[in-house]
N, C-alpha and C positions, 0 to 999 in steps of 0.2 A: 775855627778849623785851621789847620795846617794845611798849605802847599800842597805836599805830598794827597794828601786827603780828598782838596778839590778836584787836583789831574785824575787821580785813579775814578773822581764819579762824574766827570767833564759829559762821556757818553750818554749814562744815563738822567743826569738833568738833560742834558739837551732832549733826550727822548720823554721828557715827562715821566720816567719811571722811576720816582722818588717819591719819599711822604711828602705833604706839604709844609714839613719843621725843615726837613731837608732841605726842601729846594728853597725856602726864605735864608738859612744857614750858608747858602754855595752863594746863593744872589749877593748876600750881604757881603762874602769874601771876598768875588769878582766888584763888588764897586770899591771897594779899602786896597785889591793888590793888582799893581797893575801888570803884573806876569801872569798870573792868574787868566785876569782877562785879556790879553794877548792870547793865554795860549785857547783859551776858550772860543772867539772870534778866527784865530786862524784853522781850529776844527770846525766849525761852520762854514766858511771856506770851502773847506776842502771837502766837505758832505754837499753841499750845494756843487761844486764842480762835479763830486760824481754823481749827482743826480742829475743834471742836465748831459752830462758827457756819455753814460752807456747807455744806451737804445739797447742793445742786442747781446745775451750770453758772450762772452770772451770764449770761452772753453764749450764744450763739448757736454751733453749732458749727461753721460757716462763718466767722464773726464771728474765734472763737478760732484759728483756720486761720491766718485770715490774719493777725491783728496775731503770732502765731509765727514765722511766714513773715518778714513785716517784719523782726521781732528777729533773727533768725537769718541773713538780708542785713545789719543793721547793726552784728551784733557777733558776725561771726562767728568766733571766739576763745572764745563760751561754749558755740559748736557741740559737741555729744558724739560720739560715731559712731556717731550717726545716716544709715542709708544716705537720699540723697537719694529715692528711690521709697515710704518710707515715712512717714507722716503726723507731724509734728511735733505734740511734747506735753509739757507742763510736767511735771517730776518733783512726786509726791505725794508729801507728808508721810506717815511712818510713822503708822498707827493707834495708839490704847493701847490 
């Protein structure tokens, strides 16, 4: 695999949402490059700081609605199936 290839699916192995050719594929790339796995390690990092660091919404829950809403008009391509009648909402990090 290519560089470019591993960063763009960093997020989703880290979330397990990969086949299991893939994620043996990334794993193998991350122990052969070590920018890879820098930058893999410094996104884990940075997911573990924001999971320990918010307690409590930042924004407003109206606030959060909408800039959702925005996102989801302007790239809608990362749309889930989500039925339109129901409230848009950021996926949460797995707890430990």
């Amino acid at each position: 695999m290519k560089c470019a290839e591993v960063r763009d699916l960093l997020g989703n192995y880290m979330d397990g949402d990969l086949t299991e050719r893939m994620m043996q594929r990334i794993e193998k790339h991350l122990l052969r490059c070590a920018e890879c796995a820098y930058e893999a390690r410094s996104m884990e990092q940075a997911r573990d700081l924001l999971r320990r660091g918010v307690d409590h919404p930042m924004v407003s829950e109206q606030l959060g609605e909408r800039i959702l809403r925005q996102l989801a008009q302007r790239y809608p391509h990362l749309r889930t199936d989500q039925r339109d009648d129901e409230p848009l909402s950021l996926p949460f990090l797995p707890e430990e």
